[in-house]
C-alpha positions as CSV (number, residue, x, y, z in Angstrom):
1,X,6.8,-41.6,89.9
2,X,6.7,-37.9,91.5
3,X,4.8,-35.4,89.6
4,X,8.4,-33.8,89.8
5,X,9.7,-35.9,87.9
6,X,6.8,-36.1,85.0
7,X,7.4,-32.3,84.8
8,X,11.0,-32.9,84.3
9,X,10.4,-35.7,81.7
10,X,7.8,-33.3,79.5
11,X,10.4,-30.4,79.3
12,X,13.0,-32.7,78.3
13,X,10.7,-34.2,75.6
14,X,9.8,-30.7,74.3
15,X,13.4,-29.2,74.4
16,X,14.2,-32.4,72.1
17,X,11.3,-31.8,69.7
18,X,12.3,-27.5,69.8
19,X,16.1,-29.1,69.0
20,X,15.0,-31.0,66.2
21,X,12.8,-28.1,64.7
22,X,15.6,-26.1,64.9
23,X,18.2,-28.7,63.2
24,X,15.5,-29.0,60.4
25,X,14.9,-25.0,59.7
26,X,19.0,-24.9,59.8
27,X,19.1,-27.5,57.2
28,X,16.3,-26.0,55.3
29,X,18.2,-22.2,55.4
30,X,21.3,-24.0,54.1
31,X,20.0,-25.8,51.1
32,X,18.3,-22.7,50.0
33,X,21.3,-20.7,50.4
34,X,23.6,-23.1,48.7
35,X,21.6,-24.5,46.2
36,X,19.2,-20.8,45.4
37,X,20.6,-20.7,41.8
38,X,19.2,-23.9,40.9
39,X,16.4,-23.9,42.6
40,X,15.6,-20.7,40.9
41,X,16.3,-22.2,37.6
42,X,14.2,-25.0,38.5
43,X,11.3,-22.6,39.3
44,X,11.7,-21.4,35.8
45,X,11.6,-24.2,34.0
46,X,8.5,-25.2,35.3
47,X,6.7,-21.6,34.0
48,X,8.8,-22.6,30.6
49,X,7.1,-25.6,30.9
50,X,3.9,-24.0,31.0
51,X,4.5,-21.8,28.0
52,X,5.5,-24.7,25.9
53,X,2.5,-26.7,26.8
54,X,0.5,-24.4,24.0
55,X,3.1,-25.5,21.1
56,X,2.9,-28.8,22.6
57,X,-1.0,-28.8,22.6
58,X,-0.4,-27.5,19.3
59,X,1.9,-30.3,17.7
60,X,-0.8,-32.6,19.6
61,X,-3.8,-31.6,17.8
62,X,-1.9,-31.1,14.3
63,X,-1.1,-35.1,15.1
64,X,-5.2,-35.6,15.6
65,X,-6.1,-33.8,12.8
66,X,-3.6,-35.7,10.4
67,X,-5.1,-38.6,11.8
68,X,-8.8,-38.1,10.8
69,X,-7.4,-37.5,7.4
70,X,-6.2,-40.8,7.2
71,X,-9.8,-41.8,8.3
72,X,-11.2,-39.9,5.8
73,X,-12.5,-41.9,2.5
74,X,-10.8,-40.7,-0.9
75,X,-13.5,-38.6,-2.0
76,X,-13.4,-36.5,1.6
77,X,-9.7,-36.4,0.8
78,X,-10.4,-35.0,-2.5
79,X,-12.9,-32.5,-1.3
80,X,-10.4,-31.1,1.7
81,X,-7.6,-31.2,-0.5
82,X,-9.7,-28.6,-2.9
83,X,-10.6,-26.6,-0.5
84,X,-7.2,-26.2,1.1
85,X,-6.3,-25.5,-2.6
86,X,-9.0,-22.5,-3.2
87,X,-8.3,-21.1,0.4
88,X,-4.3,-20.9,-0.6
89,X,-5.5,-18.9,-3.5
90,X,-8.1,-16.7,-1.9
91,X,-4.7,-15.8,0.1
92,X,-2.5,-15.0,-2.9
93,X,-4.8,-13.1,-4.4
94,X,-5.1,-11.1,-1.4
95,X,-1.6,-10.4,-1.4
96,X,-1.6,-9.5,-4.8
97,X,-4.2,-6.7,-4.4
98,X,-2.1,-5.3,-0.8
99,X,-0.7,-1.6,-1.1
100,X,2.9,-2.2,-1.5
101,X,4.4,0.3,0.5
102,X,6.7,3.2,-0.8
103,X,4.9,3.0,-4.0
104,X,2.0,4.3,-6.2
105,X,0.2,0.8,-6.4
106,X,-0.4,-2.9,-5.3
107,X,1.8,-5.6,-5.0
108,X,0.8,-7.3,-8.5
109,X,0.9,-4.6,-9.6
110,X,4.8,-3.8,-10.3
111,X,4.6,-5.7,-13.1
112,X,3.6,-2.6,-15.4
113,X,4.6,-0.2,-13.1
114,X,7.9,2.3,-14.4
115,X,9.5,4.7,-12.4
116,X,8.2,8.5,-12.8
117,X,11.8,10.1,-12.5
118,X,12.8,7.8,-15.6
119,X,9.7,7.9,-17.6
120,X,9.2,11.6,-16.8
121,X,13.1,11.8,-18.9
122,X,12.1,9.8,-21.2
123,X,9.4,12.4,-22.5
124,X,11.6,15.3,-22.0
125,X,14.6,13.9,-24.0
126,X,12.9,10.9,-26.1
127,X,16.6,9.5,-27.3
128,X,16.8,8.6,-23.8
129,X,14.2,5.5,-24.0
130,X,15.6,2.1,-25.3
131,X,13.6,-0.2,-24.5
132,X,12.1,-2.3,-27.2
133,X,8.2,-1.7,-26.1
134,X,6.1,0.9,-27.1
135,X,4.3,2.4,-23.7
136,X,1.5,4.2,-22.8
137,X,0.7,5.8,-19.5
138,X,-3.2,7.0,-19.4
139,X,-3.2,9.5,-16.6
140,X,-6.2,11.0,-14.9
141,X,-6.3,14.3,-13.3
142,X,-8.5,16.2,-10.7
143,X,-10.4,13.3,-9.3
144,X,-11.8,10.7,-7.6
145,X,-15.3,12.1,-9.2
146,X,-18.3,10.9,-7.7
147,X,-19.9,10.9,-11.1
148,X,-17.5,9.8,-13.5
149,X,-14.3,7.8,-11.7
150,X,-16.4,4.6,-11.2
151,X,-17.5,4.7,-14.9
152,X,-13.5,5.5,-15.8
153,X,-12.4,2.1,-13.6
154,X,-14.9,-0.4,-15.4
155,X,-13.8,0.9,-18.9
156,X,-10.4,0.6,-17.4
157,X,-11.1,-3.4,-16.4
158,X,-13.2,-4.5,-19.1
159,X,-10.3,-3.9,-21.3
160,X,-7.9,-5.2,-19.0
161,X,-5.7,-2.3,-19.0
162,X,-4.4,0.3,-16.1
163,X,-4.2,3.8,-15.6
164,X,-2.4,6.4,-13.1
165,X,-4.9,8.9,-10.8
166,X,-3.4,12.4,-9.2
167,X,-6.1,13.2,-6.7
168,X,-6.6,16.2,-5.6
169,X,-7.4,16.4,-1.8
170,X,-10.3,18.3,-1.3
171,X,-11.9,15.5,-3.5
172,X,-10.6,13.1,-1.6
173,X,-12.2,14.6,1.6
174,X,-15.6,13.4,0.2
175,X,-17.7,10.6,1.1
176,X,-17.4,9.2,-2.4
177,X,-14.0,8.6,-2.2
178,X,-13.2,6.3,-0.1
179,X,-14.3,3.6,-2.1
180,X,-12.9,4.6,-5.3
181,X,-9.2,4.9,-3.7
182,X,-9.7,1.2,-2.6
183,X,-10.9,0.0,-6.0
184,X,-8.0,2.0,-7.5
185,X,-5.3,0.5,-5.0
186,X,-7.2,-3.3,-5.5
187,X,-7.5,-3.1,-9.3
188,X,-3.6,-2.7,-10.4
189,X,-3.7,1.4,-11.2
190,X,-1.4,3.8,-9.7
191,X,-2.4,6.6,-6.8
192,X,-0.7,10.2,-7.0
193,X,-0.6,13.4,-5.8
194,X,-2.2,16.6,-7.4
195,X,-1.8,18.8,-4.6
196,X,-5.2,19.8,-1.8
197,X,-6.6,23.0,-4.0
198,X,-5.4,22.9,-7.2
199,X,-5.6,26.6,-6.7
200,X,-3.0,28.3,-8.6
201,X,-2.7,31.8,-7.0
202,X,-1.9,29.9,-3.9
203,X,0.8,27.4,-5.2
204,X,2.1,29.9,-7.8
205,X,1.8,33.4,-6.9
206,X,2.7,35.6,-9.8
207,X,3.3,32.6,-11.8
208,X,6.3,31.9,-9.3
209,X,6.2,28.6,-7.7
210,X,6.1,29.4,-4.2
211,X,7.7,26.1,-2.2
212,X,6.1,26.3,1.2
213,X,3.0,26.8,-0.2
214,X,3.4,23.7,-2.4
215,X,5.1,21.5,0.2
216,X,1.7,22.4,3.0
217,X,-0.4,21.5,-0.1
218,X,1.4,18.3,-0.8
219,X,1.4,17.3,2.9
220,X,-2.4,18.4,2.9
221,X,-3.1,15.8,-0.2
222,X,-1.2,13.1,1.2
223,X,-3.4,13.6,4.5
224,X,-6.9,13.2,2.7
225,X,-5.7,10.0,0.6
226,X,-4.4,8.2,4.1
227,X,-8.2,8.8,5.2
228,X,-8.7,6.2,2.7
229,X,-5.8,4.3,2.0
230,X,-4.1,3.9,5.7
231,X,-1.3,6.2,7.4
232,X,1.3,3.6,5.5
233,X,0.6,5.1,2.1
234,X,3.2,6.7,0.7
235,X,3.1,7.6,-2.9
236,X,6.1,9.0,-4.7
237,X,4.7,10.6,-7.5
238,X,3.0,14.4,-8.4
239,X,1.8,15.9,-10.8
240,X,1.5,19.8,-11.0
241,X,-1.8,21.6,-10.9
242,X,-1.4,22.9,-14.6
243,X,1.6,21.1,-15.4
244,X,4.9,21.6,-14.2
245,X,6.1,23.5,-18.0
246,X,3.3,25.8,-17.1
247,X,5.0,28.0,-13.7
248,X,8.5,29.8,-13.3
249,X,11.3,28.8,-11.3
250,X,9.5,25.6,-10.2
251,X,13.7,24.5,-9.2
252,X,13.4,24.6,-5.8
253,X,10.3,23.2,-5.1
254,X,11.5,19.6,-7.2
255,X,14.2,19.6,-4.8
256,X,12.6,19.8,-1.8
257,X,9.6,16.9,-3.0
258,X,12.8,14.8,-4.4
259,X,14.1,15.0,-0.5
260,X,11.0,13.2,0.1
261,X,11.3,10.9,-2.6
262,X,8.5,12.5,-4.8
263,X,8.9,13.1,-8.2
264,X,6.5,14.8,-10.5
265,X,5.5,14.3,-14.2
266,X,3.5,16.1,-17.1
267,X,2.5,15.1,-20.0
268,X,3.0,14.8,-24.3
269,X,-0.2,13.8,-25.2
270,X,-3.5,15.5,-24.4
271,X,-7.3,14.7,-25.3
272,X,-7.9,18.4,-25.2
273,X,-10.5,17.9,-22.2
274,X,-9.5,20.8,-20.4
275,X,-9.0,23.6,-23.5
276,X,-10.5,26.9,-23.3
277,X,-14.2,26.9,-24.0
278,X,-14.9,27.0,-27.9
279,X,-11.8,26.8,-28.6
280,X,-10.4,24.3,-32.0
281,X,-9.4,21.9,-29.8
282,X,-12.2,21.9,-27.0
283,X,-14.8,21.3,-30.2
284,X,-12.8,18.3,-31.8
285,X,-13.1,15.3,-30.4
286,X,-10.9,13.8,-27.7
287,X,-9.5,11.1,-30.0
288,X,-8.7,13.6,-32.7
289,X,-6.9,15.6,-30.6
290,X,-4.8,12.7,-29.2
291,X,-4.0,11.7,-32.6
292,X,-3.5,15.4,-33.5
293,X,-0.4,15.1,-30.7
294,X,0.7,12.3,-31.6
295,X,1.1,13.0,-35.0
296,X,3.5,15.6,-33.5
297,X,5.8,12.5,-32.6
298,X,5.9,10.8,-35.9
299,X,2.5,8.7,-35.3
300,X,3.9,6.2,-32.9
301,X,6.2,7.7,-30.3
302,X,8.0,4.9,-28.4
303,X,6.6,6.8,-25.2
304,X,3.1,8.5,-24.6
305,X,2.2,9.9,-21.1
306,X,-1.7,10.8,-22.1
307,X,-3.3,13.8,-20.0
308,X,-6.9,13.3,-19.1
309,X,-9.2,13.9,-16.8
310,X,-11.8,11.9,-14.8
311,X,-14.1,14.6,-14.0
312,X,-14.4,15.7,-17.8
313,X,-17.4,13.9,-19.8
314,X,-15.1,14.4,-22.7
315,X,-12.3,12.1,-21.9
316,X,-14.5,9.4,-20.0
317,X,-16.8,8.9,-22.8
318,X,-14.0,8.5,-25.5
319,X,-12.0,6.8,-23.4
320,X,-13.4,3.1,-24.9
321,X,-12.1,4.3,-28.5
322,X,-8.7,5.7,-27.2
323,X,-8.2,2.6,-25.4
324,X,-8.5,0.5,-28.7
325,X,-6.4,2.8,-30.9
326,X,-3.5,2.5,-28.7
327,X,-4.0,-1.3,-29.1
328,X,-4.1,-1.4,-32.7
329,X,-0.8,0.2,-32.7
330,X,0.5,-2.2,-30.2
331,X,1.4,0.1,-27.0
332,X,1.9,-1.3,-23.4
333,X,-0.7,0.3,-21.1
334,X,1.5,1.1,-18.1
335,X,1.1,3.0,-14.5
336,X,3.3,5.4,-13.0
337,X,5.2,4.6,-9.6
């Protein structure tokens, strides 16, 4: 054969082979244009895939591990089985002692917690009350201390009982406090507002309850007790610095806290912790002037909100003895919220 014609021969071999190609790319275009949406589904499915393969991995070891507890002897059984049981309540009673949020308090808590806007009635027009428990509210004003609060929470948990704190915000700026807010929160009492200053010439100028003024202050207060408690606390509930009886045309300023869903309370009975220095009631005893007040009330009113104060000596150290004489008389011990 010519080398003519083994030229001729090549090219016509390669022209077939370049035809082919061709055919093949064509055929290759076509099923990807016809068939894109599938073949995109298909694509996703396998990355599905690969996401479930955790949960499957999952359900796969859950399998193993139920099957070396059927290899497990009775007494290894018994041992998981118990500590399964004390981790379940390590958990609940974690829950229990969580800030519930929108309130005063913890989750357990709620059980002897009352709303202030009722309770807060209920001392201002007593006929309004009818329940069938007598209540008491121990409320303590001006802290966290760094001296005394501590002391105040043991007394507080060694008889069981619970208690409502207004802080005020410059004391909850300290490095003390921290710590006390926590136990506070964690031990069932209640967590409230008393303002940042507690300075009266700011909040009530001319004895006139100035609203801005109390409003920044209130915002200021909340501020210090999230350093401590988290940005989700929330507390509903005030107390005045001197007592909301004490200021003129205090009106406006309770609407503009109630638009934030805070309410404030005073008080109807008193250990006389914060009287005028010398005066009958700062020399008698804190118990004697509780049941001085109360006698006030017929002996036994069905609804005591008790003033104290957590950085007064006075209060803290008869606090044991006015814990036990609201027992005898059969009082709930209640928190505000």
């Amino acid at each position: 054969m010519s080398s003519y014609s083994r030229g001729r021969g090549r090219r016509g071999c390669v022209l077939k082979k370049v035809i082919v190609i061709a055919i093949i790319v064509a055929l290759i275009v076509g099923v990807v244009f016809f068939f894109g949406r599938k073949f995109s589904f298909g694509i996703f499915n396998i990355f599905n895939m690969g996401n479930n393969s955790g949960k499957n991995t999952q359900v796969t070891q859950n399998v193993k591990d139920g099957e070396k507890k059927d290899e497990l002897s009775e007494e290894e059984k018994q041992e998981l089985a118990k500590k399964e049981e004390e981790e379940r309540l390590r958990k609940e009673e974690e829950e229990k002692t969580k800030y519930k949020p929108g309130t005063s308090h913890n989750n357990e808590a709620t059980a002897w917690a009352y709303s202030t806007k009722e309770v807060n009635q209920w001392i201002l027009n007593p006929s309004t009350y009818t329940g069938e428990d007598k209540l008491v509210f121990l409320t303590f004003d001006d802290g966290p201390s760094e001296i005394y609060t501590a002391t105040v929470l043991d007394i507080l948990k060694n008889y069981g009982v619970h208690g409502t704190f207004f802080i005020v915000g410059r004391a909850a700026d300290g490095d003390h406090a921290k710590a006390l807010l926590e136990r506070q929160i964690a031990e069932g009492h209640a967590v409230g507002l008393h303002t940042y200053s507690h300075e009266y010439s700011f909040l009530y100028p001319h004895r006139v309850a100035n609203v801005n003024n109390i409003l920044l202050e209130v915002d200021k207060n909340l501020k210090s007790i999230r350093k401590s408690l988290g940005e989700e606390f929330n507390t509903p509930i005030l107390r005045y610095p001197g007592g909301h009886m004490s200021w003129k045309q205090m009106g406006p300023a309770d609407e503009a806290l109630a638009q934030r869903n805070i309410y404030n309370i005073d008080w109807n009975v008193l250990t006389g912790d914060a009287e005028a220095k010398g005066s009958r009631r700062d020399i008698q005893g804190a118990l004697e002037n509780v049941k001085e007040d109360m006698a006030m009330y017929g002996g036994s009113p069905k609804v005591v909100v008790l003033l104290m104060h957590d950085i007064k000596p006075k209060s803290v150290d008869a606090l044991p003895s006015i814990i036990e004489y609201y027992q005898s008389l059969g009082y709930k011990f209640c928190i505000l919220s």
